[in-house]
C-alpha positions in Angstrom: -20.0 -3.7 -1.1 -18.8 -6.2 -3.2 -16.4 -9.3 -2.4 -13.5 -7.3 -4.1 -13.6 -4.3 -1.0 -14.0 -6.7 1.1 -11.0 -8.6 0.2 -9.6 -5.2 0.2 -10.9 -3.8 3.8 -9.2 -7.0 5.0 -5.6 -6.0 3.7 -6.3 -2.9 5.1 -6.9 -4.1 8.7 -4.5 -6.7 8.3 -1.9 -3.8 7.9 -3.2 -1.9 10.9 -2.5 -4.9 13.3 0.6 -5.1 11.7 -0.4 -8.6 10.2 1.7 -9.1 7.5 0.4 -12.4 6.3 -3.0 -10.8 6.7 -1.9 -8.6 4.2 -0.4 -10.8 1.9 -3.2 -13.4 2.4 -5.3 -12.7 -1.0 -2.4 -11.7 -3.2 -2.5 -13.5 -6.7 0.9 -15.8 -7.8 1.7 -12.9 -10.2 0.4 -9.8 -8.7 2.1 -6.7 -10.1 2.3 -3.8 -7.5 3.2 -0.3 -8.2 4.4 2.0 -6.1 4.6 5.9 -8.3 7.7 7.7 -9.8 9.0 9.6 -7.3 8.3 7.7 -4.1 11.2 6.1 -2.0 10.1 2.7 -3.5 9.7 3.4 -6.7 8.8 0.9 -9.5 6.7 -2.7 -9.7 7.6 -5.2 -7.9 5.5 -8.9 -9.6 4.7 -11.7 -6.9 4.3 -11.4 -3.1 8.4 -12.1 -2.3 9.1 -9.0 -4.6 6.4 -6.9 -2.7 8.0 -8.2 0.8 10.8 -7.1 -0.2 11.5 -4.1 -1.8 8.3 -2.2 -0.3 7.0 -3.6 3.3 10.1 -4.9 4.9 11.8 -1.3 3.2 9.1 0.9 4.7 9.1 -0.9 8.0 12.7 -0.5 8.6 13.1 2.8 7.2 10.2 4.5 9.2 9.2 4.3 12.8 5.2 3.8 13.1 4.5 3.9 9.0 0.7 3.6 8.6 -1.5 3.5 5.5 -4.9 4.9 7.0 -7.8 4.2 4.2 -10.5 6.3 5.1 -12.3 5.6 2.6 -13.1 2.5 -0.2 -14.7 3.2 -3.6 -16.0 0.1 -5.2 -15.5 -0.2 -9.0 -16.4 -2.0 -11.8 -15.2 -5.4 -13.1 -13.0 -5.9 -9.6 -11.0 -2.1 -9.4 -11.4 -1.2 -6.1 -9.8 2.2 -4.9 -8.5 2.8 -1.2 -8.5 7.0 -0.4 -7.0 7.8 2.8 -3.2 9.2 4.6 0.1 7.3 4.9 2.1 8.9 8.1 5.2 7.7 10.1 8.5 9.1 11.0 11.9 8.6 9.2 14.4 6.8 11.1 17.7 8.8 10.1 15.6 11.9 10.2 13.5 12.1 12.5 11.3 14.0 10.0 7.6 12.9 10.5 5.4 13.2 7.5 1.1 12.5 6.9 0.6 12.2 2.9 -2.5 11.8 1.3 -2.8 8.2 -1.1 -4.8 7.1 -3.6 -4.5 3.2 -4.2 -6.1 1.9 -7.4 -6.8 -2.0 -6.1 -7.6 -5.2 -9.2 -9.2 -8.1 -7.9 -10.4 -11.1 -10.3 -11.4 -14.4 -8.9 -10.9 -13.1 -5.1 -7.5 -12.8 -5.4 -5.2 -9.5 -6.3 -3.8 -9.2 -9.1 -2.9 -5.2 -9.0 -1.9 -1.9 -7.1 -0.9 0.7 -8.1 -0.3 3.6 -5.9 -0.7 7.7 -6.0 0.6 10.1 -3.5 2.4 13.6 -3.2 6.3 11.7 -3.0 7.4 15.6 -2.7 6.2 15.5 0.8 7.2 12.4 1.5 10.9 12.9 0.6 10.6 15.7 2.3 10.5 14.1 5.5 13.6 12.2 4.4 15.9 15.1 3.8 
């Protein structure tokens, strides 16, 4: 495995202790993340403030016990890294509980990331919000 999984394992964990500066820990200045058309969240959010924002502290107050499960992590070339694995958790005003498959497409240059950008079925996840 190369440095960039690794770097990439580590948000991982960081995000099942709940660590949240673990998470954040390696993101670049500029790092564009994009969560896909169709999901709650949709759009890019640039720099870690953005990401808090409009995606974590979102996802952590709208679901109860929200969890991003990579089961698996593909190293690329030239610092793409891919996470494959189930998001799950419950919808507050629902009650709804939902288990999605993910595929996150991970850039790393320089041991920092610069990228994400996210793929998932949003059908089912909306469907747990209706």
């Amino acid at each position: 495995m190369s440095e960039a999984s690794d770097i990439i394992k580590a948000h991982y964990a960081a995000s099942d202790r709940g660590d949240l500066d673990g998470m954040v820990e390696a993101f670049a200045d500029g790092i564009e993340w994009t969560e896909m058309a169709g999901f709650p969240y949709a759009g890019t959010y640039v720099g870690t403030d953005a990401i808090k924002a409009g995606v974590f502290g979102r996802l952590g107050q709208d679901w109860k016990g929200f969890r991003a499960d990579a089961e698996e992590i593909v190293d690329g070339e030239g610092g793409t890294v891919v996470g494959i694995g189930h998001y799950s958790g419950t919808y507050r005003e629902t009650g709804r509980s939902m288990r999605v498959r993910f595929v996150h497409v991970w850039r790393v240059q320089d041991g920092k990331v610069i990228g994400f950008e996210q793929f998932c079925d949003t059908h089912l996840v909306r469907a747990a919000m209706d």
